[in-house]
N, C-alpha and C positions, 0 to 999 in steps of 0.2 A: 504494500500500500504506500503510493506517496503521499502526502502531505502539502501542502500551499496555504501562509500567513497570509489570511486577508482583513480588511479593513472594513469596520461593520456602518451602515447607515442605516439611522431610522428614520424609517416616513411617516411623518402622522398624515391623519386624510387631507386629502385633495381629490383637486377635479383636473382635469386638459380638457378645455373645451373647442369644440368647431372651430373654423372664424365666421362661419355663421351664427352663433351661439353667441360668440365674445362680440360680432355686431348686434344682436337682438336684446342683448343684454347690458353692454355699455356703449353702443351705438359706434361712429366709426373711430372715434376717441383711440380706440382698441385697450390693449392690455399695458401696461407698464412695468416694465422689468424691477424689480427688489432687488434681488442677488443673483447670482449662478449656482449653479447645483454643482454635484460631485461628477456627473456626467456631462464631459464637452456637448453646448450648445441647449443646455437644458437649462432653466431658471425660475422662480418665483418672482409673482407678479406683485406688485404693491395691494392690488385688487383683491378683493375675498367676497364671496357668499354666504348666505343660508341655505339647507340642505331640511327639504321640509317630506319627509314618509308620512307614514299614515297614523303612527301614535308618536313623533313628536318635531322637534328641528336642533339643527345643529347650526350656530353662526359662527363667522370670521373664519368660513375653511377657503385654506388658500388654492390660488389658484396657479397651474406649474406651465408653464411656457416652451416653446411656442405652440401657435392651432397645431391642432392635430387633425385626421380626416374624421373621425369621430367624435362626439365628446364622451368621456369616459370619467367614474369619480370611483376613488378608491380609499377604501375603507377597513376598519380593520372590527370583527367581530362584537367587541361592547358598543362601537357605533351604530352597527347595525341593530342590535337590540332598542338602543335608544329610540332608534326610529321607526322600528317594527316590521325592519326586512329581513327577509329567508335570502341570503345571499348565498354564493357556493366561491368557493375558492378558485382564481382561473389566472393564467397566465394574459397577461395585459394584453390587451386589444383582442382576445373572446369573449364579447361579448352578445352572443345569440342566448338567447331563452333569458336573459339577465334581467331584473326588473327595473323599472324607469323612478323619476323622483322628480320634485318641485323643486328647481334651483331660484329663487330672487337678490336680486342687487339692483337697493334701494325704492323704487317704485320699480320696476323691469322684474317679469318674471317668464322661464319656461318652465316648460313640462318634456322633460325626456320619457320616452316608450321604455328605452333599458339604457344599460352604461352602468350601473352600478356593480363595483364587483370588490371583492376579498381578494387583492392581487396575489398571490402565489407568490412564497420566497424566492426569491432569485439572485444568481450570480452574475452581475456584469461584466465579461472579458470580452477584450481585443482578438481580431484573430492571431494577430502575436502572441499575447498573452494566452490563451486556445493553446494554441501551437506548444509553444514552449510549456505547458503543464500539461499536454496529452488529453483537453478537454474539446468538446463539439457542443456547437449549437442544440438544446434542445438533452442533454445529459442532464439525468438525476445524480445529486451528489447528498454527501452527508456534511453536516456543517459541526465540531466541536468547539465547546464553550466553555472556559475552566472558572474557579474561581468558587464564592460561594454558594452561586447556585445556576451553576453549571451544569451541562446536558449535553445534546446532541440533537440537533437541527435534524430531521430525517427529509425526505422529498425534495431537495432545494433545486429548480429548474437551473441550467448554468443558459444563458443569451449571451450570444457571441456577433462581437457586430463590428465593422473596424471601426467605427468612432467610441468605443466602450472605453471608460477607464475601469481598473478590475475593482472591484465594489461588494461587497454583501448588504442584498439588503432585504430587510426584515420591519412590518409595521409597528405599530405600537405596544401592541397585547404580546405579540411575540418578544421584544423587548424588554421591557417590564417583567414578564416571567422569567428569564433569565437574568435579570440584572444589568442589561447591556444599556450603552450612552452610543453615540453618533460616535466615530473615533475609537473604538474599542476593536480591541482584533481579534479574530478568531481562526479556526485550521479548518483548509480544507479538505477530507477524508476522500483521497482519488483509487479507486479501485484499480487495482493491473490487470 
């Protein structure tokens, strides 16, 4: 078995909306950049929503940049309780059979059909970085975590894409049960 120290990110919810979406909602103004993310060319918007299901809402969830062809909100399991969705766990961007939600920002509101989803843990590499650890697009991996309440990540998709920096990332509930910050490193368990 080899081994690879990666570096852990945690996502709390968010959305990536259309640019049809981000026009319907803040009209041609668009989106305005906050910060950059840990992946080239990805960032937080100064902008945030409300996130309204069927038994409750969630405000000031950010929103990550830039459009996308879909809109898509991603969420981690005590959210969805809060709002009273049946979500399933799915690798970003399947989102068939997925259920929809009430997004508003400020008077402006839509209604997505689905997009909501439990993103699936996942590994972000490079095809370099790929290459050089024996890893492929689309590989189940095991993720270890030491410390005091440490474990083992089971199912973690590995996404390989050339613009990836190498990344783990894991929402928030996942997080919290292990003990994990943004910055924190963990091993990745590579099968021979």
């Amino acid at each position: 078995m080899r081994t690879l120290q990666i570096q852990v990110g945690v996502s709390n919810r968010h959305l990536h909306l259309s640019k049809k979406d981000v026009e319907l909602l803040f009209g041609e103004k668009g989106l305005t950049k906050k910060k950059d993310l840990s992946q080239p060319g990805q960032f937080a918007c100064e902008e945030t929503v409300t996130l309204t299901g069927p038994k409750g809402s969630i405000e000031n969830v950010r929103i990550l940049g830039p459009a996308r062809e879909e809109s898509q909100i991603e969420m981690a399991f005590t959210d969805a309780i809060k709002l009273g969705l049946k979500l399933s766990v799915r690798d970003s961007g399947n989102l068939e059979d997925t259920p929809g939600i009430e997004i508003s920002a400020g008077d402006r509101s839509i209604h997505l059909d689905r997009g909501v989803i439990i993103a699936m843990r996942h590994i972000h590499a490079s095809e370099e970085n790929a290459e050089h650890y024996g890893l492929r697009d689309k590989d189940i991996v095991k993720v270890l975590v030491d410390g005091p309440r440490g474990g083992v990540y089971h199912n973690v998709l590995v996404r390989v894409n050339p613009s990836f920096t190498l990344d783990f990332h894991i929402d928030t509930d996942e997080a919290n049960a292990f003990g994990l910050k943004n910055g924190d490193m963990a091993t990745v368990l590579i099968e021979d």
